[in-house]
C-alpha positions in Angstrom: -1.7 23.6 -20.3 -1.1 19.7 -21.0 0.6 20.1 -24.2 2.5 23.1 -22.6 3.7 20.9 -19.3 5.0 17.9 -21.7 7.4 20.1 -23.8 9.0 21.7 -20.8 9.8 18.4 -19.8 6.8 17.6 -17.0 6.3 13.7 -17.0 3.3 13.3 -15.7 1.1 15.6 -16.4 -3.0 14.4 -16.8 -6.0 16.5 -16.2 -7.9 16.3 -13.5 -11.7 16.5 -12.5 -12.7 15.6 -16.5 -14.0 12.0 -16.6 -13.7 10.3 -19.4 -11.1 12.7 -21.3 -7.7 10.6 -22.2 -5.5 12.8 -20.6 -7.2 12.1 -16.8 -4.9 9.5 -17.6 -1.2 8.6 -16.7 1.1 7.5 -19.6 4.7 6.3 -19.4 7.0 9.3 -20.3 9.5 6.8 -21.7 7.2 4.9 -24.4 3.1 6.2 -24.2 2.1 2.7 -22.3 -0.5 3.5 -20.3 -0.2 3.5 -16.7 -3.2 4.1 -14.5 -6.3 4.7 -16.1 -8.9 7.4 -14.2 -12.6 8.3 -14.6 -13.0 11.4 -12.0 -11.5 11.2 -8.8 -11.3 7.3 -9.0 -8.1 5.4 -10.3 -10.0 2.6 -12.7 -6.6 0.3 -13.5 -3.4 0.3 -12.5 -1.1 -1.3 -15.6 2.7 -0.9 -13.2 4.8 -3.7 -12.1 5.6 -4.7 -8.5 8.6 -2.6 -8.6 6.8 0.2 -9.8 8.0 0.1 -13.6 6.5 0.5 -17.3 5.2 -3.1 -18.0 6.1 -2.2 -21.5 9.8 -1.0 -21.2 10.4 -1.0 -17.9 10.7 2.3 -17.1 11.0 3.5 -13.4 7.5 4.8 -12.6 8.1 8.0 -9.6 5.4 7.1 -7.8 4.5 6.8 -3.9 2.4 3.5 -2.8 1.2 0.8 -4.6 -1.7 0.5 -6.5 -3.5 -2.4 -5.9 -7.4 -3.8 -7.3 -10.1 -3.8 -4.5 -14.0 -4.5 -5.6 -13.8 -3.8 -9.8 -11.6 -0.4 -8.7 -7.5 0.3 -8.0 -6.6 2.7 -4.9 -3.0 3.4 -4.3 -1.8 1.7 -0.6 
């Protein structure tokens, strides 16, 4: 279903309720940086500038909130 999503063009697509598989994970659709990293229902890291971009190539990230570290683990604000 992941590999299916991607061609027809889905940008961020990640599995969900799989801990520890790579693809509970949310890459840049513009150059494969990783984005926020997941195990379970909990967002580990949050790799996105202040603005909400690819730290890599800067790529507008379309995403609501803010991800920010509290105790060890990211939540989005």
């Amino acid at each position: 279903a992941i590999r299916i999503a991607r061609e027809e063009g889905v940008k961020y697509v990640y599995s969900g309720n799989v801990p520890g598989d790579p693809d509970e994970n949310t890459y840049c659709p513009s150059c494969g940086e990783l984005l926020i990293r997941r195990w379970g229902f909990s967002i580990e890291k949050c790799n996105l500038t202040d603005e909400n971009r690819c730290p890599r190539c800067g790529e507008p990230i379309s995403i609501i909130g803010k991800c920010r570290e509290s105790g060890g683990w990211a939540r989005m604000l």
